[in-house]
N, C-alpha and C positions, 0 to 999 in steps of 0.2 A: 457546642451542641444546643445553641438555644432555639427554642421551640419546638425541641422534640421533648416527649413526654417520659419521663423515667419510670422502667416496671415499678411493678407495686410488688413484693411476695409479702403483703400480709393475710392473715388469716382471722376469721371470726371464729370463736370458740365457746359455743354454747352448752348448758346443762353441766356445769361446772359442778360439783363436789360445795357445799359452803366451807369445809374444811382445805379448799387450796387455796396458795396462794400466788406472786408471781412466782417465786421460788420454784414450788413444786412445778409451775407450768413450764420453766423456762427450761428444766432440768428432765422431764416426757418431749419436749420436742427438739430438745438439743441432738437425740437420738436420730433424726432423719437430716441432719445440718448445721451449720449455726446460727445461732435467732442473733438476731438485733438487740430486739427488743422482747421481753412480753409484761405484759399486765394483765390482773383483775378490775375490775370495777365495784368500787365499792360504793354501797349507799353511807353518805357522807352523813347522817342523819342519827344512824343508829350501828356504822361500821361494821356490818354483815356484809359481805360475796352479794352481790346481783345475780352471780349463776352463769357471769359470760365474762372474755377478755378475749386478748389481741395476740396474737403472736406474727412478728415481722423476721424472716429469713433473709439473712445478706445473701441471697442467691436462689436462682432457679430452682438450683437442686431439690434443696431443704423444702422449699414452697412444692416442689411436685409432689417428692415425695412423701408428706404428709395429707396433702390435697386426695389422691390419691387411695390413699390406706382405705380397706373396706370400713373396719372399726376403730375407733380411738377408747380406749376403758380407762380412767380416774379412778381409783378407792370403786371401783364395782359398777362405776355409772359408765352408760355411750355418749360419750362426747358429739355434740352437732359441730364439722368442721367444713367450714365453707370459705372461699375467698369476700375477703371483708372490701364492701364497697369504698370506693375511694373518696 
């Protein structure tokens, strides 16, 4: 299948909690599928949460239906969840 383009199901995951981590995140959105991957980003500098990360679903599924969801809540916050540019 060369030069067709392979879906994406990753997600951008803003207004994070500074108290999560991949852990926590990988472990709220394993509940709509299985992730790949997830990460925080962290500032290398002073090793505090940026406030956002990645979360990548081996499949449609998981990527809809967390896309999808009205709200996402962390530790009391609304997570911003949008499909993360490629």
């Amino acid at each position: 299948m060369s030069g067709t383009a392979r879906q994406s199901y990753k997600l951008f995951i803003a207004n994070l909690p500074w108290t999560i981590g991949q852990k926590e995140l990988l472990s709220y959105f394993s509940s709509f599928g299985h992730v790949a991957n997830a990460s925080v980003v962290f500032d290398k500098s002073i090793g505090f949460s940026k406030g956002y990360g990645f979360v990548t679903f081996s499949g449609r599924d998981g990527f809809m239906g967390a896309s999808n969801k009205n709200r996402h809540f962390i530790e009391g916050r609304v997570l911003n969840v949008q499909p993360a540019n490629s």
